[in-house]
N, C-alpha and C positions, 0 to 999 in steps of 0.2 A: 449617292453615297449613303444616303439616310434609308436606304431599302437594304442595300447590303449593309448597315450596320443591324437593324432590326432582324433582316434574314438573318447572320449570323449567332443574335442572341435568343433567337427561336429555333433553331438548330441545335444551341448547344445547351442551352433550359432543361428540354424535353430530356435527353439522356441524361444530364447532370442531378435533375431530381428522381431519376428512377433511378440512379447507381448510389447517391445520396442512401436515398432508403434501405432499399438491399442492404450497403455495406453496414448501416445502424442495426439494423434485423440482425444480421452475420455476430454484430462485435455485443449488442447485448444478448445472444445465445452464449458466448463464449463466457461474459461474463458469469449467465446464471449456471452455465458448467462450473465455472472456477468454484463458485461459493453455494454450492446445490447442498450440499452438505447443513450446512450452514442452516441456508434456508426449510430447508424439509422436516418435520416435525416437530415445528416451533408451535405452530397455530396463530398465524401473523395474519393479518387482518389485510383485508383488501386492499383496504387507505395506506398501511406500512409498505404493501406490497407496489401501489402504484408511485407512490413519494420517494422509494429506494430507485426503482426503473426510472422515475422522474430525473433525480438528479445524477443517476449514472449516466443516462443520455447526455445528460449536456458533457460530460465528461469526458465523454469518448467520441465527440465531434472533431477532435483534433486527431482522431483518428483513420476519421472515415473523411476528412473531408479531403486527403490525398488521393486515395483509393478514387474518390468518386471525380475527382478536376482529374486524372490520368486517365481512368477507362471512359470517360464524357468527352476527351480531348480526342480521343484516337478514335470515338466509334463518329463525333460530330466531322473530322475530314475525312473520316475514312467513306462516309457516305457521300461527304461531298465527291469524292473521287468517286468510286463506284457509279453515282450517278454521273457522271462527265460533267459537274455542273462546275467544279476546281478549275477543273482544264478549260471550261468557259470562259471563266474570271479571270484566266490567266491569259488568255487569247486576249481580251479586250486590253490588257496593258498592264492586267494589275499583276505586282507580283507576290509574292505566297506572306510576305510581313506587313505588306497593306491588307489583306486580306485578312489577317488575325488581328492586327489593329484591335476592331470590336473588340474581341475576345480578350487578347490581353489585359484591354483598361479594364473590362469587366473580371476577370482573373486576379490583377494588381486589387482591384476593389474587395472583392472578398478572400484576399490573404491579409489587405491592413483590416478589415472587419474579425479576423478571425483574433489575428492578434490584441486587439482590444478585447473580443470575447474570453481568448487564453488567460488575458490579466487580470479582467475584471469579474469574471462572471462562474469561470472554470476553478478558480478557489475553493470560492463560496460554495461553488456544487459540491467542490471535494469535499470539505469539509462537511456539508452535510452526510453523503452520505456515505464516507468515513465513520460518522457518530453513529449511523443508522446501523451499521453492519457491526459494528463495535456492540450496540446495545443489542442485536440479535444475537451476534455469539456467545454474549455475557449471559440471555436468555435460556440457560440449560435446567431444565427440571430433574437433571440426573444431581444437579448441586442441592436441591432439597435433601435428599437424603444423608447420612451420615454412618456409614457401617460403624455395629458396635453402641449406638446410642440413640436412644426416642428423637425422633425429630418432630418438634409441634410446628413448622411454621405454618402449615395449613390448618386453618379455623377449623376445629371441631373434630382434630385428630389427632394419634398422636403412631407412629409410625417407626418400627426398628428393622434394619437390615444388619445381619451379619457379616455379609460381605458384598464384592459390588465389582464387577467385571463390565467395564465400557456403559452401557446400560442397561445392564440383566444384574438383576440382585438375588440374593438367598438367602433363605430363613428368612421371611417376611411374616412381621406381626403388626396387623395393624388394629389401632384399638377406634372405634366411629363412634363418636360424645355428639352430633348430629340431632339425634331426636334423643332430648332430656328422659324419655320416658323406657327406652331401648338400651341395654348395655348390649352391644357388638361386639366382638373379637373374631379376626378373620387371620388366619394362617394358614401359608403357602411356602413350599419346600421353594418356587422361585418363581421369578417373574420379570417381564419387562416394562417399562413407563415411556410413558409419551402422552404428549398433550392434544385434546379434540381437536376438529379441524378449525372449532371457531373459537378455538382459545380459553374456554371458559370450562374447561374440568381437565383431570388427569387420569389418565384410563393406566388401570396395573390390569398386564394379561398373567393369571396369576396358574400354577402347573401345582396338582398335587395336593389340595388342603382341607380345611374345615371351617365350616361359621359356626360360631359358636353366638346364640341369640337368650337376653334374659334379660325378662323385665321386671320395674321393679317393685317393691314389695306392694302386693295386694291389700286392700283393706281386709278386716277380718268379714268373715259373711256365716249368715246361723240357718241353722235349718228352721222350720216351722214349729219347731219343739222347743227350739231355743239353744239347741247345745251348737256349740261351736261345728262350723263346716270345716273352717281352716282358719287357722292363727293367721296375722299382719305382717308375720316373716315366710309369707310362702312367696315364691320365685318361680314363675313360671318361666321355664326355655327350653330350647329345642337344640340339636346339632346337626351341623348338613356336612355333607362331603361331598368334594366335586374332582374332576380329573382337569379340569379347563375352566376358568370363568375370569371374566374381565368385570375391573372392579373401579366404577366410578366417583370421582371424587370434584366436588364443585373446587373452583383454585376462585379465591377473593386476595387483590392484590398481589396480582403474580403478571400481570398484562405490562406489554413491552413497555419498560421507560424509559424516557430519550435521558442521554449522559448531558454535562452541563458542555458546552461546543468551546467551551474555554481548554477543555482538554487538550483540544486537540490545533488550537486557531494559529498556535507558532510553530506547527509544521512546514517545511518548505514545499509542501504542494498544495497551503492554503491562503500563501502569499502570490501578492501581485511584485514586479518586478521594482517599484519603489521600498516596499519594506523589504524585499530580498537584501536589497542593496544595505538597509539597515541592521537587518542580520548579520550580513556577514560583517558590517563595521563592527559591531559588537563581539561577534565569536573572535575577531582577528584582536582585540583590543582585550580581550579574556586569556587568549594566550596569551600574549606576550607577559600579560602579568603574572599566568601561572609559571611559564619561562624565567620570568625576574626572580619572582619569588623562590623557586627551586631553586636558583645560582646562587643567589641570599644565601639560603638553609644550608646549603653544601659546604659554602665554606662559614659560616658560621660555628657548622658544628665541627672544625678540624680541630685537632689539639693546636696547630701552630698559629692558627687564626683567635683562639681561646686566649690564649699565651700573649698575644699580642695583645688582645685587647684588653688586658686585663688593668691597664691605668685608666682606662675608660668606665671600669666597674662600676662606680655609684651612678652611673648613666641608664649601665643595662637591666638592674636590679632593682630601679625606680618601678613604684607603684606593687612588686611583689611583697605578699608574705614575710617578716622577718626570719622565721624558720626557711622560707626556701633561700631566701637574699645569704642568709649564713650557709646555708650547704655549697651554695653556687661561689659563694667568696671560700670555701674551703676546697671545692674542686677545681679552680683555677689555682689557688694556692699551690697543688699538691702539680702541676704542672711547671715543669722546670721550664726557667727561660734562656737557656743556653741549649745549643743542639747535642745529644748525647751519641756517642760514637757505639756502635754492637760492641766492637772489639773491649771495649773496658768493660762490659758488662759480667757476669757470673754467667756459667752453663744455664742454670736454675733460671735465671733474669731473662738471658738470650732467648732460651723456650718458650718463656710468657711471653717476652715482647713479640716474637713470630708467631704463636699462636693469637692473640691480639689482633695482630694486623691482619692474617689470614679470615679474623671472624670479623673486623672493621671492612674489610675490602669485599665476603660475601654478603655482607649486610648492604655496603654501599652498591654493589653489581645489583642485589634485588629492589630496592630503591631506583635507580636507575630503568628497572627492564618495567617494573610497575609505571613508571613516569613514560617511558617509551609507547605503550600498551597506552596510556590516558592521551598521547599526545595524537596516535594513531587513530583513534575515536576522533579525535578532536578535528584530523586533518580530513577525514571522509565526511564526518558531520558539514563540516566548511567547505566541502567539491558537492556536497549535494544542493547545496544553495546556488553554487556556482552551475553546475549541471542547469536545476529547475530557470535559474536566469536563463543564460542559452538556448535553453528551449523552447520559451515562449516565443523566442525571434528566429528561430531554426526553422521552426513550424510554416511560420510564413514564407522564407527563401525557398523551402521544400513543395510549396502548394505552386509557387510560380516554375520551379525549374521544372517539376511533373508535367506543367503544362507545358514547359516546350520541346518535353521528350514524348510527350504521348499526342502532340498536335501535328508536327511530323513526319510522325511515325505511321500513324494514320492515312497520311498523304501518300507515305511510302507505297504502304502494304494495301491500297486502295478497297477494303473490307469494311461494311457498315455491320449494325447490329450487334447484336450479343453474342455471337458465335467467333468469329477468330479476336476480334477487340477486347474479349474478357480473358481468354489463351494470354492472350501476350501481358494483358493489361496486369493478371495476377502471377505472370512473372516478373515482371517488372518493378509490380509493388513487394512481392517477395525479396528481390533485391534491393530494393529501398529500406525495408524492415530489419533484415537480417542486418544492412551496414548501420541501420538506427540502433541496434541493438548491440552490433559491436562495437561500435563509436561511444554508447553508454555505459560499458562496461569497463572499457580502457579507462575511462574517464574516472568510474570509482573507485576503480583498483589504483588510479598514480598512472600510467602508464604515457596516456596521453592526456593534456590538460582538459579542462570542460568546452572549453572554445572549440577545440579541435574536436573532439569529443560529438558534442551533437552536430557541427557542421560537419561531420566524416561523410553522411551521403549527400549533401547539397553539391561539398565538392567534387566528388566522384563520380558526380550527375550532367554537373554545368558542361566538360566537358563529351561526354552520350550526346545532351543534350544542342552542341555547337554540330557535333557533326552531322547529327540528322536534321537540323535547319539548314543545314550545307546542300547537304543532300539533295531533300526537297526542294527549295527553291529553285537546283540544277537541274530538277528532274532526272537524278541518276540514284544510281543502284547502293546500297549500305557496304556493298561489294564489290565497286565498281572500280577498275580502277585511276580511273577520271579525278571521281572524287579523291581519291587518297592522294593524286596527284595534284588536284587544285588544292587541297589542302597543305600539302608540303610546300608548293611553291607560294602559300600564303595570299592563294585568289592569283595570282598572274597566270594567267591560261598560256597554254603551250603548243 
C-alpha cells in the first residue's frame, strides 16, 4: 500500500505543479491587462515592479489553486486509465475510493493549508499591494501641471499650460532657472509628458515653438585704446525654432511613495476571519445605534412629543445658552396643549396649517430616503464582511469537491495529458466561476444571503460531483442508464 500511496502522489505532483504554474502565468497576465494602464508610463522601477507581481501572486493563489487540483485531478486518472494501469488496481481488489485515498488526504491537506494561507497571509499581500497600485495611480505627472497658472513644483522651473486634454497640453511656456548663468524660455503651441523609462526626468514632446536662450549681463570689456567694447548691460541670446523636439527635465522627489498601510488595513479583504468577526460586531453595534438614535430625533422633533414634554423643560435646556434655553421655552410655549380640531380653524389658519404639514411631511419623506440611502451603504458594507468571511472557508469546500469531480471524471473519459483534460477541465472551471461569480453577486445585491452566496457552486458541485464517483466506481457511462437507475433506486441493484 505504501508503493501505491507514493505511486499515487507522484502521479499527481507532476501535473498538479505544471497546471499550478500555467494557471499563475494565465491569472497574472490578466492582472497586468486589468491595470496596463496604470502601469505604462509611470517609469516604476524594477523593485516596484517585482514587489507589485510579488504580492499579487500570492493573492491570486486562491485562484489558480482550483483550476490546477481539477485539471491535475482528471489528467492524473485519466492517465491512469489510458494506461490500463486503473483497471489494474481494480482487478487486484481495490476499488476506485481506496485508490484516491492518497490523494484525498493529500487534497484534504492542502485545502486546510490554503485556508490558513487565505486568513493569514492573503490579507497582508492584499494589502500590500492594494497600497502599491494605489500609490502608482496616485503617480500621474499629468497632476504636476495646472492650466492657467506657473506650476514650480519641479526644482529649477517654472512651467504654464493653458489648457490640458487627458495628457496633451497647450500653450506651453516653460521658463529653465537650471544653469544660474543661462535664462531659457521655451514655447510650444503643444505638447505631451510622460516620464523616462527609469524614472528620473520628464520628457515634454513639444509641436511648434521657440527657445528663446540669454545670458546674462557681460562684464564691460575695452579695446586696446581703452574706449569701451560694450557696456555690463549687453545680453547675449539667440532664438531657435523647431517643428518637433522633446524637452527634458530631471524630476528630484517625484519617485513612487508608498501611502502609510494604515489606509487601507480595515478593509475587508485585508482581514483574517477573527477580525472579520470583529468588524462586523461593530458595524452591527453602529447601526443599531444610528437606528436608536433616528427613532429618538423623530419623535423628539414632533410638536406633540414637544408639548408633552414640556414639564420636563428645565431637564432638556440644561447646560444650554440662556438666549437659546429662552427661545426653546418660548417655542414650546407657543405650542398648544390640547388638540386643535381643522374645522374651528379660519380659511387663512386651515391653509397655513395644510401648507405646514405638507412642508413638515416633505421634509420628514427627505429625512427618511437620506437615512434609507445611509442605512443601504451600511447594509452592503456589513454583507461584504459577511461575503469575505465565507469565502475563506468556500475556498477550501471548493478545492476538495473539484477534486472529486475532476478525479472521476477522468476515470470516466479515460484521456491523459493536456489535450482533452484541459477541454473539459476549462469547462468545468468556467462553470465553477461563473456560479462564483453569480453566487457573489446575489449576495451584495440582498438577494441571497453571504452563506449561500459563496457556497452557491460548492453546492451545485457536491451533487456532479456524487454522480460521477457513482459512475466511476460502476464502471458505467455519465449516460448510462444503469447509473441513473442505481442512483434512483439509492444503490439497490435491479
Amino acid at each position: 500500500m505504501k508503493r501505491l500511496t507514493v505511486f499515487s502522489i507522484k502521479s499527481f505532483a507532476g501535473p498538479f505543479v505544471a497546471t499550478f504554474c500555467i494557471s499563475m502565468v494565465m491569472l497574472i497576465m490578466q492582472f497586468t491587462w486589468v491595470y496596463i494602464d496604470d502601469l505604462m508610463g509611470k517609469g516604476l522601477s524594477v523593485g516596484v515592479i517585482i514587489e507589485l507581481m510579488f504580492y499579487v501572486s500570492a493573492g491570486l493563489i486562491p485562484l489558480a489553486l482550483p483550476l490546477a487540483i481539477l485539471l491535475s485531478s482528471i489528467m492524473t486518472l485519466g492517465n491512469l486509465a489510458e494506461n490500463n494501469e486503473l483497471t489494474a488496481l481494480k482487478s487486484s481488489g481495490l476499488s476506485l475510493f481506496r485508490i484516491l485515498r492518497p490523494l484525498t488526504q493529500t487534497v484534504i491537506l492542502i485545502a486546510i493549508s490554503t485556508f490558513f494561507f487565505a486568513n493569514y497571509v492573503i490579507p497582508v499581500a492584499n494589502l500590500k499591494w492594494h497600497t502599491i497600485i494605489f500609490d502608482i495611480q496616485e503617480t500621474k505627472v499629468g497632476m504636476l501641471l495646472t492650466p492657467g497658472s506657473y506650476s514650480k513644483e519641479i526644482d529649477g522651473y517654472a512651467i504654464k499650460v493653458k489648457s490640458a486634454k487627458d495628457n496633451t497640453f497647450y500653450s506651453i511656456t516653460i521658463h529653465d532657472y537650471t544653469n544660474p548663468n543661462i535664462l531659457k524660455t521655451v514655447k510650444a503651441d503643444s505638447g505631451t509628458v510622460y516620464k523616462g523609462d527609469n524614472g528620473k526626468y520628464l520628457l515634454f514632446h513639444l509641436s511648434n515653438g521657440i527657445v528663446h536662450e540669454e545670458l546674462q549681463a557681460q562684464a564691460p570689456v575695452f579695446t586696446n585704446q581703452g574706449q569701451p567694447f560694450h557696456t555690463g548691460d549687453f545680453r547675449p541670446s539667440r532664438t531657435t525654432q523647431f517643428k518637433a523636439a522633446t524637452y527634458k527635465m530631471e524630476l528630484i522627489g517625484f519617485d513612487l511613495n508608498k501611502s502609510d498601510e494604515e489606509l487601507f488595513k480595515n478593509d475587508y479583504e485585508m482581514l483574517n476571519v477573527f477580525q472579520i468577526n470583529e468588524a462586523k460586531d461593530s458595524l452591527q453595534r453602529k447601526q443599531n445605534k444610528v437606528l436608536s438614535d433616528f427613532g429618538k430625533t423623530n419623535v423628539r422633533n414632533r410638536p406633540f412629543s414637544q408639548s408633552v414634554s414640556f414639564e420636563k423643560l428645565p431637564r432638556t435646556v440644561v447646560g444650554k445658552p440662556a438666549v437659546n434655553a429662552a427661545n426653546e421655552i418660548q417655542q414650546l410655549q407657543a405650542i398648544p396643549s390640547k388638540t386643535i380640531k381643522l374645522s374651528s380653524l379660519t380659511k387663512a389658519e386651515r391653509i397655513a396649517a395644510v401648507n405646514a404639514a405638507i412642508i413638515s411631511a416633505r421634509s420628514m419623506a427627505g429625512v427618511n430616503e437620506e437615512q434609507a440611502q445611509f442605512l443601504n451603504a451600511f447594509r452592503i458594507n456589513y454583507e461584504q464582511f459577511q461575503i469575505e468571511f465565507h469565502r475563506k472557508f468556500a475556498l477550501s469546500g471548493a478545492i476538495i469537491v473539484l477534486f472529486f469531480v475532476g478525479a472521476p471524471l477522468g476515470a470516466i473519459v479515460r484521456k491523459g495529458g493536456f489535450g482533452a483534460p484541459v477541454v473539459i477541465a476549462a469547462l468545468l472551471f468556467m462553470v465553477y466561476f461563473v456560479l462564483f461569480s453569480v453566487g457573489e453577486n446575489l449576495a451584495s445585491s440582498g438577494v441571497l444571503s453571504p452563506f449561500w452566496g459563496m457556497w452557491l457552486p460548492t453546492a451545485v458541485l457536491i451533487p456532479i460531483a456524487c454522480i460521477l464517483m457513482i459512475a466511476a466506481a460502476n464502471d458505467l457511462g455519465v449516460f448510462d442508464k444503469k447509473l441513473w437507475r442505481y442512483i434512483l433506486t439509492f444503490g439497490t441493484k435491479r
